[in-house]
C-alpha positions, 0 to 999 in steps of 0.5 A: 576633433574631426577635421571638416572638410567642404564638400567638393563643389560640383559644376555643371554647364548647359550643353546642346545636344542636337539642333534640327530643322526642316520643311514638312511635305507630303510623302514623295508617293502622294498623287500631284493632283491629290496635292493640287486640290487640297491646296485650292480647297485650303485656300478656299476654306481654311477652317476645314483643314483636317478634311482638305489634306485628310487623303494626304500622308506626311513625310517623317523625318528623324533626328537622332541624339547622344545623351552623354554620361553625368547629364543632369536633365533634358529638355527637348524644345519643338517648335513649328510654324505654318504659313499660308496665302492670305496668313496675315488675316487668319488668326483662328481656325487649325493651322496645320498638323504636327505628329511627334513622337521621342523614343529614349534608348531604353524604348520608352515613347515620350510626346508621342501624338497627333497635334492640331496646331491652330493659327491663335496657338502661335506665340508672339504670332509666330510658331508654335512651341512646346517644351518636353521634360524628359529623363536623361536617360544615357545613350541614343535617343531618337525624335520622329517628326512629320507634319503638314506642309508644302514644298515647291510651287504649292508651298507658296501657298501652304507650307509648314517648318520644324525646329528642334533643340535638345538641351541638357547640363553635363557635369563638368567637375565633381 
């Protein structure tokens, strides 16, 4: 009669792969006066946000990762959040832009898009977040991020931030 055996217990632990945040701002090229009116115009009319900082392009920041061997799944949490002069009494109406695209290493694209984030979106009346399923695919990965926001005196009145978590669980025994 044949011996049975237990199959060999297989144990994972949660991991985080990488974490970023930052402040999203206009590209250092953009025209300071171009800057100056979109800022007056918001703050005169927030409802009209993709005309006001339509002449404006926005600095992309990226993030790269390693997703190591016998890693299980990834997921990729992104949050952002906008803030604005008189943000307290805005509760609809577009909040910002957020572009995101996530490159595997293989060259496959995954949340690649333009998003309008608006003020009614926000969880718990803070940011925004999303929650990205990807392949755990071994090697490097690349997040591109660039967004509307402020920086310096301007961003007293509008400003935009970013956080990013890369999350997975790597095999540990088995």
């Amino acid at each position: 009669m044949d011996k049975i055996l237990p199959d060999e217990e297989i144990e994972y632990q949660q991991a985080v792969l990488m974490e970023a945040d930052g402040n999203f701002a206009p590209e250092s090229t953009t025209n300071e006066s171009v800057l100056e009116a979109a800022v007056q115009s918001f703050l005169e009319d927030p409802f009209d946000f993709e005309e006001v900082f339509e002449d404006i392009t926005w600095e992309e920041y990226e993030h790269d990762f390693q997703v190591p061997e016998d890693s299980r799944f990834l997921v990729i949490e992104v949050k952002v959040d906008y803030e604005a002069l008189g943000g307290e009494d805005i509760n609809a109406g577009p909040a910002g832009s957020f572009e995101c695209s996530i490159i595997s290493p293989d060259g496959r694209e995954f949340c690649e898009g333009y998003t309008l984030a608006n003020w009614n979106d926000r969880d718990d009346g803070l940011e925004i977040s999303w929650i990205i399923p990807c392949p755990s695919i071994v090697g490097e990965w690349v997040i591109k991020v660039s967004g509307s926001g402020m920086e310096g005196l301007p961003g007293i009145a509008y400003s935009g931030t970013y956080e990013i978590k890369v999350k997975s669980e790597i095999l540990v025994s088995g």
